[in-house]
Kinemage of the C-alpha trace (Angstrom):
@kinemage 1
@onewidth
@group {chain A} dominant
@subgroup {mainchain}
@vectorlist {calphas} color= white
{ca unk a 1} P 0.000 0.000 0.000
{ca unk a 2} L 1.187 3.591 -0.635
{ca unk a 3} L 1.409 6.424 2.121
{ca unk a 4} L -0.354 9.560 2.108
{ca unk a 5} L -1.800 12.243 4.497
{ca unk a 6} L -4.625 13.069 5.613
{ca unk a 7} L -5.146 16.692 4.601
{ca unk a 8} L -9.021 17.280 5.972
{ca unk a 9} L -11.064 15.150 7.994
{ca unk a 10} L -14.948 15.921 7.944
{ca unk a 11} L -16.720 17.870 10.554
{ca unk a 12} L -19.624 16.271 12.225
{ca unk a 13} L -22.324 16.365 9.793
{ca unk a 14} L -20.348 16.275 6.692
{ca unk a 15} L -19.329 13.303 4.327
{ca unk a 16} L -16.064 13.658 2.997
{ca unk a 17} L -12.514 14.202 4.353
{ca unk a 18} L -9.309 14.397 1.879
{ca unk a 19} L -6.436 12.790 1.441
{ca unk a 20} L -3.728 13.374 -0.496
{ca unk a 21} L -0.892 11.061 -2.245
{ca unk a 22} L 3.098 10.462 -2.178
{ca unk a 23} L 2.669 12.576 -5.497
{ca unk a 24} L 0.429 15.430 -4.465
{ca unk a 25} L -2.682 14.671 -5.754
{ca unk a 26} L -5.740 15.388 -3.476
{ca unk a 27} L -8.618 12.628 -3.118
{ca unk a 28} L -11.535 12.784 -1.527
{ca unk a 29} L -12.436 9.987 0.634
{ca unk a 30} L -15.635 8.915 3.275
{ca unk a 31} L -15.113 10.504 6.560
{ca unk a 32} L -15.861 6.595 8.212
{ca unk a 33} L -13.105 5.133 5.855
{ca unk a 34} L -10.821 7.381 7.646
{ca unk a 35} L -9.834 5.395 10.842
{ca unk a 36} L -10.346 7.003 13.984
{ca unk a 37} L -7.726 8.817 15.445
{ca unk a 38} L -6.120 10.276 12.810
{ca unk a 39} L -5.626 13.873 12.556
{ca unk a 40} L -4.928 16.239 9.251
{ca unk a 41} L -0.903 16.233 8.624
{ca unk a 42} L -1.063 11.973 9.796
{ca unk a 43} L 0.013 9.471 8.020
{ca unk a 44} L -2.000 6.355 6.431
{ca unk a 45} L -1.607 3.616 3.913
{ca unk a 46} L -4.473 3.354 1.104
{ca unk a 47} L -5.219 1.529 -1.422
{ca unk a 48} L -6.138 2.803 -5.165
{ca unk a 49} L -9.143 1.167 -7.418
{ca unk a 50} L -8.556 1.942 -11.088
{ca unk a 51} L -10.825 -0.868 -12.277
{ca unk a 52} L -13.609 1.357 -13.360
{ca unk a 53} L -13.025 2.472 -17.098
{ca unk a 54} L -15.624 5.391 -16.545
{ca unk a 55} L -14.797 6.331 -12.852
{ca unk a 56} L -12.012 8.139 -11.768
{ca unk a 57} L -9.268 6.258 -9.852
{ca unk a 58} L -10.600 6.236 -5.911
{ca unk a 59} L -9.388 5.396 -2.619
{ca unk a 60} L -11.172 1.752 -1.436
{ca unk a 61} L -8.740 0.968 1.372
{ca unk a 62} L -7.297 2.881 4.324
{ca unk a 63} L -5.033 1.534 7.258
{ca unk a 64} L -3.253 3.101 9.729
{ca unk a 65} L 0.396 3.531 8.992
């Protein structure tokens, strides 16, 4: 799995956080995917799905580091 940072996690009432990658791109990911306990600037591993030909590349896995 790759490492990123967390760059935004949700506030309470709100769906998506952000993460971004060892290159720099940002990605938007489910607040409940992120695991608890992390904080913006953390570390995590994730895991990219590219499988969809008409989706854009998204985050289906996140660990802690």
């Amino acid at each position: 799995m790759a490492i990123g940072k967390v760059i935004r996690i949700p506030p309470n009432g709100y769906t998506w956080g952000q993460v971004r990658d060892e290159y720099g791109n940002s990605w938007s990911v489910r607040g409940r995917d992120i695991p608890s306990g992390k904080s913006a600037g953390d570390d995590l591993a994730y895991r990219l799905d590219f499988s969809s030909p008409t989706d854009s590349p998204r985050i289906v896995s996140i660990e802690d580091d």
